[in-house]
PLY file of the C-alpha trace (Angstrom):
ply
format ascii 1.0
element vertex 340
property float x
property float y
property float z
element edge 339
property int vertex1
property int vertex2
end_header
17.03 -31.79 -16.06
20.40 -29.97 -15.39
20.27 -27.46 -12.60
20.03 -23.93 -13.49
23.63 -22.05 -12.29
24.57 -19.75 -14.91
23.97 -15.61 -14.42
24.86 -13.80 -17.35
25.95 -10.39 -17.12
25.96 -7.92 -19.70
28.04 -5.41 -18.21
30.01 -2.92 -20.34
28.36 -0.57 -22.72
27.19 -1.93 -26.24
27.47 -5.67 -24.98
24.98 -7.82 -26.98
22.56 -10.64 -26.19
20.81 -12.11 -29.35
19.73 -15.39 -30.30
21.14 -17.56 -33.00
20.88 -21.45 -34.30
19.00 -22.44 -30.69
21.28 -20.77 -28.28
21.53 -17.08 -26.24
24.48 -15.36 -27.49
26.46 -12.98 -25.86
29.13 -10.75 -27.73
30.92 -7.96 -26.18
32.63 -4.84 -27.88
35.78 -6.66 -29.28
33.07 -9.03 -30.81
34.00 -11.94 -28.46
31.12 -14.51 -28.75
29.79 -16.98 -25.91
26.76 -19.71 -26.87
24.53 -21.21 -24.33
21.74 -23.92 -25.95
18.60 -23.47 -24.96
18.06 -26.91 -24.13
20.71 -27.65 -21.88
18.62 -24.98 -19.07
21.62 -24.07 -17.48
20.96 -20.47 -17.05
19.34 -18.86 -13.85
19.87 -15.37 -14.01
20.70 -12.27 -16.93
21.66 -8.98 -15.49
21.27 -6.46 -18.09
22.50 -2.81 -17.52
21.49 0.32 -19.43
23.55 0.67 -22.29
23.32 -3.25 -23.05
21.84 -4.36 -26.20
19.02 -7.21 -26.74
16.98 -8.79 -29.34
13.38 -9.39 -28.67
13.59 -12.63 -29.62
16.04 -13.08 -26.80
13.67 -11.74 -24.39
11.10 -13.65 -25.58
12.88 -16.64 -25.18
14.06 -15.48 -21.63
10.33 -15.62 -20.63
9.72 -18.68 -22.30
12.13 -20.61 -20.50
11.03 -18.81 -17.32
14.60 -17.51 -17.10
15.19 -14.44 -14.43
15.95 -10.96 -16.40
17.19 -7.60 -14.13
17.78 -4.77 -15.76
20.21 -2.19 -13.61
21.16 1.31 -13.92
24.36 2.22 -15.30
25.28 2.56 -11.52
24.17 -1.15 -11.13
20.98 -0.26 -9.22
17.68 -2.35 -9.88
14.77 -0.55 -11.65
13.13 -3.47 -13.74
12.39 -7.33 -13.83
10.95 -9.23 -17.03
7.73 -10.84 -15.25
5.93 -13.96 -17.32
2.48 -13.65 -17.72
1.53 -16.70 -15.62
3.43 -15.26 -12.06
0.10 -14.62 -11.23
-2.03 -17.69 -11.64
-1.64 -19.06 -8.26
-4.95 -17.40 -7.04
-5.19 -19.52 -3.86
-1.96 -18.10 -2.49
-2.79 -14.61 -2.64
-6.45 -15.28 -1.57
-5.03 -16.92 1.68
-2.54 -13.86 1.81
-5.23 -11.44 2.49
-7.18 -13.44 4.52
-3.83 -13.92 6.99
-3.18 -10.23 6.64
-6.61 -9.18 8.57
-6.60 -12.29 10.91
-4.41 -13.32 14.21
-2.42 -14.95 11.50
-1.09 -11.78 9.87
-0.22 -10.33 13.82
1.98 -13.69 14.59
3.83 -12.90 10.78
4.54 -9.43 12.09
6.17 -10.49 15.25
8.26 -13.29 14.05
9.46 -10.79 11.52
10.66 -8.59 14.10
12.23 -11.05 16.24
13.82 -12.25 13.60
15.52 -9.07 12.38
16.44 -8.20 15.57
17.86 -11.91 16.43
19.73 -11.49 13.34
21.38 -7.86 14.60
22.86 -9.55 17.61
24.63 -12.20 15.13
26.39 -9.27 13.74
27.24 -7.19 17.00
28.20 -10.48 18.64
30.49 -11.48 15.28
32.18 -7.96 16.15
32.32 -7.86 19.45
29.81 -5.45 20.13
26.95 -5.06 22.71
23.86 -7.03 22.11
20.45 -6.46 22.62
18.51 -8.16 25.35
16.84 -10.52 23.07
14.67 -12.32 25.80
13.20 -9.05 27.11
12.84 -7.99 23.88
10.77 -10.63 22.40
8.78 -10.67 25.67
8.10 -7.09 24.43
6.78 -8.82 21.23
4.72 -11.13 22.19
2.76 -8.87 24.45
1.83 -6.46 21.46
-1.86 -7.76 20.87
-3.77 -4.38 21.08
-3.98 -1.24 19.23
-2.38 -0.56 16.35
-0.26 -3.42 16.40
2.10 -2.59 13.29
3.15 1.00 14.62
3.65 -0.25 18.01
5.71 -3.50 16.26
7.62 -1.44 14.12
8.15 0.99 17.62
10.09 -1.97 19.06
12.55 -2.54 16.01
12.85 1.14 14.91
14.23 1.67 18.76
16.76 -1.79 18.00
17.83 -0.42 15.09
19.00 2.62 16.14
21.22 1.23 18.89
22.31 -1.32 16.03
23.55 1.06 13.71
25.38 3.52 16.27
27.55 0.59 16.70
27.62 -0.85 13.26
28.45 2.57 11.92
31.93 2.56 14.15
33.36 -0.51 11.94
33.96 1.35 9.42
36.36 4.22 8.14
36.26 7.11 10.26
35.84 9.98 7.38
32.53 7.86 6.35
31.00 7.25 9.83
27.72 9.11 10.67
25.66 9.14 13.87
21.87 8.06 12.19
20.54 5.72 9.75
19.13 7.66 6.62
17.17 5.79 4.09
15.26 8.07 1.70
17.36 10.99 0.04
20.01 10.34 2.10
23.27 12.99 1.92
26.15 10.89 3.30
28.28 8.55 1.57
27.75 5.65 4.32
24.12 5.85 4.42
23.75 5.53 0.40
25.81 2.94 0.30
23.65 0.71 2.79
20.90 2.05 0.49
22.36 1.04 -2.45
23.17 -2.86 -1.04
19.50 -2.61 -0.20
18.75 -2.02 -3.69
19.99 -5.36 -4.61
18.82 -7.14 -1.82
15.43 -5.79 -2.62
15.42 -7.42 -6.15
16.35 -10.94 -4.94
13.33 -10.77 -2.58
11.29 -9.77 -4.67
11.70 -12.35 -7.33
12.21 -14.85 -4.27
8.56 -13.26 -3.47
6.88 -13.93 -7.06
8.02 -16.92 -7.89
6.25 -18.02 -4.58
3.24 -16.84 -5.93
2.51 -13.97 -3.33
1.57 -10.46 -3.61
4.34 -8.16 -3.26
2.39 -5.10 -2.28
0.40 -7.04 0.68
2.54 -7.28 3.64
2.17 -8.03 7.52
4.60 -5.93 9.18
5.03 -2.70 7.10
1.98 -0.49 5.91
0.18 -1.05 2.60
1.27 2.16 0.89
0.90 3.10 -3.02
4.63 2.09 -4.68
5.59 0.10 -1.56
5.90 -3.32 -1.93
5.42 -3.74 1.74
5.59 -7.57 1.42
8.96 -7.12 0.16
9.55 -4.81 2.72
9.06 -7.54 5.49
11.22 -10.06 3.87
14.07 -8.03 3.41
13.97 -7.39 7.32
15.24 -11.30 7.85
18.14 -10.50 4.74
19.16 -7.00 5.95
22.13 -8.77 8.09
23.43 -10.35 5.10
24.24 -7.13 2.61
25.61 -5.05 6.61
27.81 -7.93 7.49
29.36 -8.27 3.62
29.35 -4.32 3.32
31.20 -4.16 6.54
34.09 -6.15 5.04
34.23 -4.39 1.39
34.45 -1.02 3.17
37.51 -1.06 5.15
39.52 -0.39 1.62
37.25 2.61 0.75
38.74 6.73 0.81
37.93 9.97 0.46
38.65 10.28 -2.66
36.80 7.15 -4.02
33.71 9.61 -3.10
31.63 12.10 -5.17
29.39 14.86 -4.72
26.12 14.86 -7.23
23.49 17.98 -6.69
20.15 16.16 -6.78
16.46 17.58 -6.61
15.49 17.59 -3.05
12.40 19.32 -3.33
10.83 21.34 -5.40
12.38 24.51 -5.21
16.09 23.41 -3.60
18.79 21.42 -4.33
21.02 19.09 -1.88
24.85 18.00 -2.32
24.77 13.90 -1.85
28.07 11.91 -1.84
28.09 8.29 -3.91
30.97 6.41 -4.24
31.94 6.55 -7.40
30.80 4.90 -10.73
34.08 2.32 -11.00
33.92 1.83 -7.25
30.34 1.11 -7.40
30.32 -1.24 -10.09
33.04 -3.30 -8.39
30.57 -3.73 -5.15
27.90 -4.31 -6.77
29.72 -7.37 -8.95
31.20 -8.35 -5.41
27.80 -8.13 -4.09
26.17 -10.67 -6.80
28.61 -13.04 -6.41
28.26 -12.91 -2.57
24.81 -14.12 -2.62
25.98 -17.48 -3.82
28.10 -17.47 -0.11
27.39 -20.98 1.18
25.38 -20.45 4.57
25.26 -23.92 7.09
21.08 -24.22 7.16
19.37 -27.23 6.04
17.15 -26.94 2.58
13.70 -27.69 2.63
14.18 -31.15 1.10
17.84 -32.53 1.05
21.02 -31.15 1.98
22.37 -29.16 4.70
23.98 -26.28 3.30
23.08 -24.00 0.83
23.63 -20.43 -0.99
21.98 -16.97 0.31
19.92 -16.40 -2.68
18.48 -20.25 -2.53
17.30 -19.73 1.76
15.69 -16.34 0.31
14.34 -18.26 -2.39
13.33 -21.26 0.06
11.62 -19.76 2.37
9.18 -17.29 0.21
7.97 -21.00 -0.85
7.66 -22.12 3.03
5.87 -18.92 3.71
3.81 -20.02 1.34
3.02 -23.43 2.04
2.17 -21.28 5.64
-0.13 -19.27 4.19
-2.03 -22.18 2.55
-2.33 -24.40 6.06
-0.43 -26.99 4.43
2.98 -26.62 6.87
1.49 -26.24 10.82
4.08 -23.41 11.55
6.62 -20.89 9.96
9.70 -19.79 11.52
12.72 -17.87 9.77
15.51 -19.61 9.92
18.66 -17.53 10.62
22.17 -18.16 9.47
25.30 -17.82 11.25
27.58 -15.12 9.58
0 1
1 2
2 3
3 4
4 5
5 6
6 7
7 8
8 9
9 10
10 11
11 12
12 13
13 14
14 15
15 16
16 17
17 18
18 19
19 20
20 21
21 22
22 23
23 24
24 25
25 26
26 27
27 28
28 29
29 30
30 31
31 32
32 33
33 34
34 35
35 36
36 37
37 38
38 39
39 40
40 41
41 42
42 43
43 44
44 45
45 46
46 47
47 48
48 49
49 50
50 51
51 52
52 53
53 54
54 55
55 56
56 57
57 58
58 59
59 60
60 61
61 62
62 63
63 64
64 65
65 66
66 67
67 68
68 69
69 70
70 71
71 72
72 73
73 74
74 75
75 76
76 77
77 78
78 79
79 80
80 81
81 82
82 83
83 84
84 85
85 86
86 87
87 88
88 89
89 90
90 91
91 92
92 93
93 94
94 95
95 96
96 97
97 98
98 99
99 100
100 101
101 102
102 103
103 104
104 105
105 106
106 107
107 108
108 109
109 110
110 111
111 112
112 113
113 114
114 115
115 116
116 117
117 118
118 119
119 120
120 121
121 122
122 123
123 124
124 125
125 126
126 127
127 128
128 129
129 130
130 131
131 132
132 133
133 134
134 135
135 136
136 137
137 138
138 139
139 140
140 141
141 142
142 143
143 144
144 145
145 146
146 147
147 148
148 149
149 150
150 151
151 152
152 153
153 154
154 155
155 156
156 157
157 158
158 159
159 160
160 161
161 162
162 163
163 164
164 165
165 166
166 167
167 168
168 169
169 170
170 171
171 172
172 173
173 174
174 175
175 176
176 177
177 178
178 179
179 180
180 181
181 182
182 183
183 184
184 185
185 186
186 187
187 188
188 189
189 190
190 191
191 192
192 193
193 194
194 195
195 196
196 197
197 198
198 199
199 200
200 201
201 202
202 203
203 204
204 205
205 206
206 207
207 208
208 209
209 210
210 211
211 212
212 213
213 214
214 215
215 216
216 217
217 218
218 219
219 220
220 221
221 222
222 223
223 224
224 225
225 226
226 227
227 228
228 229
229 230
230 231
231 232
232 233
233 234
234 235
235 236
236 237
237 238
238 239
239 240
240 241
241 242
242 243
243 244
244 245
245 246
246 247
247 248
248 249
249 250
250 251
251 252
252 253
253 254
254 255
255 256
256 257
257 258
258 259
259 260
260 261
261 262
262 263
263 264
264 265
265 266
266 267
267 268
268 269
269 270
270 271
271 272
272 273
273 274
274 275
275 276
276 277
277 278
278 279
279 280
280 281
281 282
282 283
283 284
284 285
285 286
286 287
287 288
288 289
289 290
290 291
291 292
292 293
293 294
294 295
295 296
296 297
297 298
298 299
299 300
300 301
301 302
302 303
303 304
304 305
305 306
306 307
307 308
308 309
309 310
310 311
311 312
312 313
313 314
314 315
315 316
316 317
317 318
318 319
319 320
320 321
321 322
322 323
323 324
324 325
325 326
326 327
327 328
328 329
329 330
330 331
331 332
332 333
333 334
334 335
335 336
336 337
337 338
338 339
């Protein structure tokens, strides 16, 4: 059975998927056709945007063939995933999930977690020359966490790393975009919604990377159990994060003013806040740059031949060895962290 490589993208507005004769067809607005068989299960991934147009038979097929389907915003950001009905049947994983998550198990997750995002910061500030973080003391600082409410204190330890990450981080780029702080949530700054938005996609690919392993997205180790938080997802994107900074640091350096806009936005009930995006053809191009960037060859073995492999395949990789972890049948887990 052939490898599946392909990602179709439906990108501009009234682009078509359909099915006809035993193949997905795609036909954009000048009516230009493309056929892929069914049967020769080449194709990984379809990226549909709003504004696309699909057959339910096509969809239906999609899940048949167990075929990834995200559907974007027209700004490319991820809102939806077409889930088949047996992502769920792997009971055993999920039992073993929640049994980890109230056990010493669940506390050792935590702290490699946080190690391991904070190892990965010092690949960036060292790949730019910047000061690192005292990784031995830190971890030391890790390991000794065993009392109390261990996730605050845990997240304590890398909310204090971050913040001296970013300060520095933030420098590398373009001086009209550089900020002092990290915003996440309703952020007003141009910089800070553009890590958010790289985030975005980096949150889809774990979380498919995260269901196709079987686990529960929502149940996490390191981040709380909150309603609309996949916290689970939250923790695995810690060990990616590096990834989407290091390729947004090099796709920024090109970016003005005046690729910029200012949207008013709800920000609470009763007011309304200016935010700057970059703008809708400037977005689209990073997000396309982003896609194809997770196919980057990285030099870390794969679980069962070969010693390179892509971004989205180690993301992919090691939901599975975290859940081989879960189940006892692999003695340890460790993330394994690329070189940049």
């Amino acid at each position: 059975m052939k490898t599946k490589v392909l990602k179709l993208v439906l990108d501009g507005n009234g682009s078509y998927l359909g099915m006809e004769k035993g193949c997905f067809v795609v036909r954009d607005r000048k009516d230009n056709i493309q056929r892929f068989p069914f049967f020769e299960n080449e194709i990984g991934e379809v990226v549909l945007k709003s504004g696309n147009l699909v057959s339910t038979g096509a969809l239906a097929s999609l899940g048949f063939w167990d075929i990834d389907v995200l559907i974007l915003t027209q700004k490319g950001q991820p809102v939806a995933m077409l889930k088949g009905l047996d992502d769920d049947s792997h009971v055993k994983t999920r039992i073993s999930q929640y049994e980890a998550s109230k056990n010493d198990k669940g506390i050792s997750i935590a702290k490699k977690i946080v190690a391991s995002r904070i190892e990965s910061q010092n690949l960036i500030l060292r790949k730019y020359g910047l000061r690192q973080h005292y990784l031995v003391r830190i971890k030391k600082a890790v390991e000794e966490v065993n009392s109390g409410s261990v996730k605050t204190k845990l997240m304590a330890i890398e909310g204090h790393c971050s913040r001296q990450y970013f300060k520095q981080i933030f420098q590398l780029f373009p001086s009209f975009m550089r900020v002092e702080n990290r915003k996440t949530f309703k952020a007003y700054d141009g910089l800070n919604n553009l890590f958010n938005l790289v985030y975005s996609v980096l949150k889809w690919k774990v979380y498919r990377a995260i269901v196709r392993a079987k686990l529960e997205p929502y149940l996490g180790f390191l981040h709380s159990e909150q309603w609309g938080k996949p916290s689970l997802v939250c923790d695995f994107m810690e060990l990616y994060r590096y990834f989407v900074e290091d390729f947004l640091i090099h796709n920024s350096s090109n970016l003005k003013r005046k690729d910029f806009i200012m949207k008013s936005e709800d920000y609470s009930k009763n007011k309304i806040g200016q935010r700057e995006y970059l703008n809708n053809p400037k977005t689209n191009d990073l997000t396309n740059r982003l896609y194809s960037y997770f196919e980057t060859i990285v030099e870390t073995p794969r679980m069962k031949y070969g010693k390179r492999q892509t971004i989205e395949t180690l993301i992919n990789e090691e939901a599975f060895l975290f859940a081989q972890y879960l189940r006892n049948e692999i003695p340890t887990w460790i993330p394994r962290i690329s070189e940049v």
